[in-house]
DRENDO-1510 file (C-alpha; in Angstrom, 1 decimal, always signed):
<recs>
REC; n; res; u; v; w
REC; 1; UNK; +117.6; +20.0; -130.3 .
REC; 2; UNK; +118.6; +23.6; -131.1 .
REC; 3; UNK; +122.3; +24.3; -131.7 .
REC; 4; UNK; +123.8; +27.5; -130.2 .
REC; 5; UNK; +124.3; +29.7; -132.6 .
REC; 6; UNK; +125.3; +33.6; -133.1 .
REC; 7; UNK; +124.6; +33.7; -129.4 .
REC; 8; UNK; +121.1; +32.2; -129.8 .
REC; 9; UNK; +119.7; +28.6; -129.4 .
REC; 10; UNK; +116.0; +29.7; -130.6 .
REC; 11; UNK; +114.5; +32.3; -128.0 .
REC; 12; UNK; +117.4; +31.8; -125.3 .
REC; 13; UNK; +120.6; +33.6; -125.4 .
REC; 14; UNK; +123.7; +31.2; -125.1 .
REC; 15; UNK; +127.6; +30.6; -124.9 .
REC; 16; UNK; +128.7; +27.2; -126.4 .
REC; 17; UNK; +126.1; +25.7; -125.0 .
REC; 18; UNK; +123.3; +23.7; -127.3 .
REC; 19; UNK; +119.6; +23.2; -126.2 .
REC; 20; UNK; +118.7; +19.9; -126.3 .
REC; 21; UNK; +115.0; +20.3; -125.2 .
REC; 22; UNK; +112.3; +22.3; -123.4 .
REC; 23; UNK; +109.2; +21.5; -120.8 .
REC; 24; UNK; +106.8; +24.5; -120.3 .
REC; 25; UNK; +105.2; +25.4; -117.0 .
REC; 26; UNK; +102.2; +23.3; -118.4 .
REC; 27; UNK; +104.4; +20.4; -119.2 .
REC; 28; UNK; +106.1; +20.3; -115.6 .
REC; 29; UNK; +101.9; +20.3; -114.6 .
REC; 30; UNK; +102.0; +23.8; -113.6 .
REC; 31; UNK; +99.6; +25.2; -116.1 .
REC; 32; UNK; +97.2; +26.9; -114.0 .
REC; 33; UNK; +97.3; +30.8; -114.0 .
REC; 34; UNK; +100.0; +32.7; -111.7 .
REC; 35; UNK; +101.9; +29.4; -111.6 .
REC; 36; UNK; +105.9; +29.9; -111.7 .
REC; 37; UNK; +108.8; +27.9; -110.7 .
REC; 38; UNK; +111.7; +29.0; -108.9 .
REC; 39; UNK; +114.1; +25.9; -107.8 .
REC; 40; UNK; +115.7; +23.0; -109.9 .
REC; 41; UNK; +117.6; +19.8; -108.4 .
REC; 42; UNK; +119.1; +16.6; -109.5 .
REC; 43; UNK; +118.8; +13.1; -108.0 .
REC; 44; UNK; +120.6; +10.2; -109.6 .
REC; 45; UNK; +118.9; +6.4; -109.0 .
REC; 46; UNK; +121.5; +4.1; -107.8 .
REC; 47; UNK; +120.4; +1.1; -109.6 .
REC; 48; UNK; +118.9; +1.8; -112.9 .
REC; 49; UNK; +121.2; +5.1; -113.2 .
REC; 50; UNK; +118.2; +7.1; -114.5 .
REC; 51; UNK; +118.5; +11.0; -113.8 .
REC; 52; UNK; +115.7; +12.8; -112.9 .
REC; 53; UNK; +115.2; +16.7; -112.3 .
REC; 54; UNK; +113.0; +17.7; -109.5 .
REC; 55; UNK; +111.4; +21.5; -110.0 .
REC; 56; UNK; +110.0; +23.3; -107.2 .
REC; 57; UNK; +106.7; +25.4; -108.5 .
REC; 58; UNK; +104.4; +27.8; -106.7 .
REC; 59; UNK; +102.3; +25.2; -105.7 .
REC; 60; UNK; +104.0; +21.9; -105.6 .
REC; 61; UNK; +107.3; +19.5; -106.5 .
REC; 62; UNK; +107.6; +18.6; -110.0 .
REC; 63; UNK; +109.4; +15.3; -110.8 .
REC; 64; UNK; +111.1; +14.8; -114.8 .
REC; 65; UNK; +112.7; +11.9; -115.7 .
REC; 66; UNK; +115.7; +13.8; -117.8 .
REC; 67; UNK; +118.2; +10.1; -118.3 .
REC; 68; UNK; +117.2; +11.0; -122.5 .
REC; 69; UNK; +117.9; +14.7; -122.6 .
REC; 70; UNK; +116.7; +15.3; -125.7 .
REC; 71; UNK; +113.2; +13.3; -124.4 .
REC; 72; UNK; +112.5; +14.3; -120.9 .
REC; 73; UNK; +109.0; +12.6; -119.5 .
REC; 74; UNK; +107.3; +15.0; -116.6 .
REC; 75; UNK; +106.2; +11.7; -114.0 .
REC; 76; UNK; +104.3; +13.7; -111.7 .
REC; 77; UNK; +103.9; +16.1; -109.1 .
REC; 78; UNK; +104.0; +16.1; -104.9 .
REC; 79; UNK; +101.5; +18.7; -103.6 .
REC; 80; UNK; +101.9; +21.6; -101.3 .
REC; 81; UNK; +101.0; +19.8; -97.2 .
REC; 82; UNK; +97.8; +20.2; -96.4 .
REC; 83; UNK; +97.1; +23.8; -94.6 .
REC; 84; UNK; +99.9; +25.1; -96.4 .
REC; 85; UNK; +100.0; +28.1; -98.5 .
REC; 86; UNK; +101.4; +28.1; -102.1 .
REC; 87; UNK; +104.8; +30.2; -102.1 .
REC; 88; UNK; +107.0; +31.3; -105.0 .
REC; 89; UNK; +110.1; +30.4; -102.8 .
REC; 90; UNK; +110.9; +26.8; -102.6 .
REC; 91; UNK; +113.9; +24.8; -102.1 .
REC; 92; UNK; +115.0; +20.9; -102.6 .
REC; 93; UNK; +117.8; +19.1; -101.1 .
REC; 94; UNK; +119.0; +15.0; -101.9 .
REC; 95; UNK; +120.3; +12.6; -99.2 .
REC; 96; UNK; +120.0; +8.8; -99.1 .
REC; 97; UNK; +117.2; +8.7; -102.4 .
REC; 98; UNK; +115.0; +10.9; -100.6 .
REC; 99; UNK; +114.0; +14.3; -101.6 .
REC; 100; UNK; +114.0; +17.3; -98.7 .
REC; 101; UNK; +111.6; +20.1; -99.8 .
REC; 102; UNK; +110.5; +23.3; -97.9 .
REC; 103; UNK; +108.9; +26.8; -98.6 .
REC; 104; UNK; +109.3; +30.2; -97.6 .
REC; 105; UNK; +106.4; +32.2; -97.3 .
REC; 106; UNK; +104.2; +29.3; -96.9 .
REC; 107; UNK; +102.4; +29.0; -93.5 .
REC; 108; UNK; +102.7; +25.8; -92.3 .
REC; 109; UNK; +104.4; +24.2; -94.6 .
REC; 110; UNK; +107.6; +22.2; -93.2 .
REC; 111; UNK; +109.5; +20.0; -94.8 .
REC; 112; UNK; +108.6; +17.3; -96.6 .
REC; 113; UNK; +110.1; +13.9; -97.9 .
REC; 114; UNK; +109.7; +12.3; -100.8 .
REC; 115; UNK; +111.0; +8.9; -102.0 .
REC; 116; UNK; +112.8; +9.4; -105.0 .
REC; 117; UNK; +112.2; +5.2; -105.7 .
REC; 118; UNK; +108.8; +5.6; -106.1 .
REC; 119; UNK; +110.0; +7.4; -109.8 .
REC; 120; UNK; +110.8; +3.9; -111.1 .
REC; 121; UNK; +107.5; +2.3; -111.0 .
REC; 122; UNK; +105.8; +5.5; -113.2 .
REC; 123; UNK; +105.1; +4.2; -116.7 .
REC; 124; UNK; +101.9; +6.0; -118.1 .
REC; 125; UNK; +100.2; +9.4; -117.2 .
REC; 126; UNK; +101.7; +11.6; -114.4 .
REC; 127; UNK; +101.0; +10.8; -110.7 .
REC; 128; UNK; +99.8; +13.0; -108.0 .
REC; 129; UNK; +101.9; +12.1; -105.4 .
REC; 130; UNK; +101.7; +11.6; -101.7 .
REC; 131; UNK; +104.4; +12.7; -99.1 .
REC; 132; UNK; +106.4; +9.5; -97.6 .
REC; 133; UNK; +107.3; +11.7; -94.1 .
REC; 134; UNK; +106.6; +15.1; -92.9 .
REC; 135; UNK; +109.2; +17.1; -90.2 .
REC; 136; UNK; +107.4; +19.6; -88.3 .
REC; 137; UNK; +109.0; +21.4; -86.0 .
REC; 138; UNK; +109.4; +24.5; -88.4 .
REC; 139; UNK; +107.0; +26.1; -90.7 .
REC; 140; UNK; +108.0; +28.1; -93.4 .
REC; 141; UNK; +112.1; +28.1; -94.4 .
REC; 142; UNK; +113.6; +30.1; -96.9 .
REC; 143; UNK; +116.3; +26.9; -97.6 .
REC; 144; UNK; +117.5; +23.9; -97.1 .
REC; 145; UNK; +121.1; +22.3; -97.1 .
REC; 146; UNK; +122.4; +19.0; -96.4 .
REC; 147; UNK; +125.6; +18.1; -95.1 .
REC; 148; UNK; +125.7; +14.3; -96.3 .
REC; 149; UNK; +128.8; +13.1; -94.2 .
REC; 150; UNK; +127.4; +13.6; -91.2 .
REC; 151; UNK; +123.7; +13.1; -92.3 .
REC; 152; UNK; +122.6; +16.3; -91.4 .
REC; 153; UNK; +119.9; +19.4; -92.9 .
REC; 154; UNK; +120.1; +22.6; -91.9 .
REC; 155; UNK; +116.8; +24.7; -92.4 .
REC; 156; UNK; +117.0; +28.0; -93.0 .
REC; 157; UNK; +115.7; +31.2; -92.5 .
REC; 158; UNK; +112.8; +29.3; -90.7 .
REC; 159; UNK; +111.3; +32.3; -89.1 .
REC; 160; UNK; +107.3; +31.7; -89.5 .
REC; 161; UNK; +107.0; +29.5; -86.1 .
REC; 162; UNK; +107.6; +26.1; -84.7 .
REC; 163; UNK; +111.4; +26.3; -83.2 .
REC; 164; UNK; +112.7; +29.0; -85.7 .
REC; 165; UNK; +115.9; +29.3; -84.2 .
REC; 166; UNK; +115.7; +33.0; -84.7 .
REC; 167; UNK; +116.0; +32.1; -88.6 .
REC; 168; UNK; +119.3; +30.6; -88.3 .
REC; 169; UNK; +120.5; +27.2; -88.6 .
REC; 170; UNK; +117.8; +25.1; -87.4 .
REC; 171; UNK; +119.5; +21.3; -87.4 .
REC; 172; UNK; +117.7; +17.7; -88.1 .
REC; 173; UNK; +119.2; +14.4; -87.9 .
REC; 174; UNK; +118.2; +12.7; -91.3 .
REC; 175; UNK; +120.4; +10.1; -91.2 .
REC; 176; UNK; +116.9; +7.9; -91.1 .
REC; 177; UNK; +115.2; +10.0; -93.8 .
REC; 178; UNK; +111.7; +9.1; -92.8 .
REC; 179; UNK; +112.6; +9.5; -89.0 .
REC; 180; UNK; +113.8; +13.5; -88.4 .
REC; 181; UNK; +114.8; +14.1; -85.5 .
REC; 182; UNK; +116.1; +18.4; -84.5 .
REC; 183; UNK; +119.4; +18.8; -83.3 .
REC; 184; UNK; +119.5; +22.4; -82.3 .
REC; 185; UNK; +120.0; +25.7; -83.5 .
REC; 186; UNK; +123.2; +27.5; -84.5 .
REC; 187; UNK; +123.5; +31.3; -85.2 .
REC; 188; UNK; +125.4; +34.9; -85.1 .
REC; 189; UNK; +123.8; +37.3; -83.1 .
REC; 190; UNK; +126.3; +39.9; -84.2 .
REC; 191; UNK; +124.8; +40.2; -87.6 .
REC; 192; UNK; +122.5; +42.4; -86.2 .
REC; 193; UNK; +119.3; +40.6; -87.2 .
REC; 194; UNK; +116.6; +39.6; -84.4 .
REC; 195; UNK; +117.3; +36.4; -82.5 .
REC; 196; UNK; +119.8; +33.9; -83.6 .
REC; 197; UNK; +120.6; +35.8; -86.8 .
REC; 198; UNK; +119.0; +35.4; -90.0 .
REC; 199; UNK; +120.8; +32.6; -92.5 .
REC; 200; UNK; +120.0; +33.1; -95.9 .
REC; 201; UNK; +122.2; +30.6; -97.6 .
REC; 202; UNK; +125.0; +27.9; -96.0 .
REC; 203; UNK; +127.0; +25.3; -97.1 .
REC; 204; UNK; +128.0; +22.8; -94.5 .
REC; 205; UNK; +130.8; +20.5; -94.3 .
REC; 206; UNK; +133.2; +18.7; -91.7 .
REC; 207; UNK; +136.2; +20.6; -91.7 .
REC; 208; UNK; +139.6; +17.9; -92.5 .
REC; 209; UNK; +142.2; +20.7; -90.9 .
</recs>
């Protein structure tokens, strides 16, 4: 633990805010040359209560269980799909104990889903992990959000094939997270972008007016 101090908490600048601990690239099993990380998430098991940050690198998913702050335990790491290329930009949703991932810039990649249960049972050395279910229908997606009321994900940006929806709001059902099922497509063509109109970013809710 490193107190915040004089604007400092050792080599990071800060504002009231302590650092409690630190995991390198090589701790979060990204050692290898080139590798980066661009994404962080939170998911929250619903019966022990443990807290775990999932970290999306240049060539995978890592998976930290952070419940001790000051003693977080890297537990393993879910692999870029097979035929996929790795991408600096990737993105992670939570629904329903099940992590969402996709990729921009990554061929092939879709989205993948990862049970977040399987956490519990990791007690020694970090586990290569396997994909629980894999959606399809798009490749590559710049990001993901999920609107959990209605049990819905909206890819997006998913213009590098399968239905793109002209890199708008491509829509899965994943009210069954290991069964996604698309919805449809939703976009503006008057933002002047090709096709449905290119979505960079959304945040999705049911509207109580």
């Amino acid at each position: 633990q490193v107190d915040c101090e004089a604007g400092a908490a050792g080599a990071f600048g800060c504002s009231d805010v302590d650092l409690l601990s630190f995991l390198s690239l090589a701790d979060l099993g990204g050692g290898a040359r080139g590798v980066n990380v661009n994404d962080l998430w939170g998911g929250t098991d619903p019966d022990s209560g443990g807290e775990y940050a999932l970290v999306g690198r240049y060539d995978g998913t890592s998976f930290i269980d952070v419940s001790d702050p000051l003693n977080p335990r890297y537990l393993g790491s879910l692999p870029i799909p097979e035929g996929a290329t790795a991408g600096r930009w990737r993105d992670i949703k939570v629904y329903r104990d099940h992590a969402f991932i996709v990729a921009d810039g990554s061929g092939p990649h879709g989205m993948q889903i990862f049970d977040l249960t399987k956490l519990r049972d990791v007690t020694a050395n970090p586990v290569t992990f396997e994909e629980d279910a894999h959606y399809g229908q798009i490749a590559s997606a710049h990001n993901i959000a999920i609107n959990e009321d209605s049990g819905t994900a909206y890819a997006l940006g998913a213009s590098m094939g399968g239905e793109t929806c002209g890199g708008g709001l491509h829509m899965i059902d994943i009210n069954d997270p290991l069964r996604p099922a698309f919805i449809g497509c939703f976009g503006d063509t008057s933002t002047g972008r090709a096709g449905a109109g290119h979505t960079h970013d959304a945040m999705c809710i049911v509207y109580q007016g």
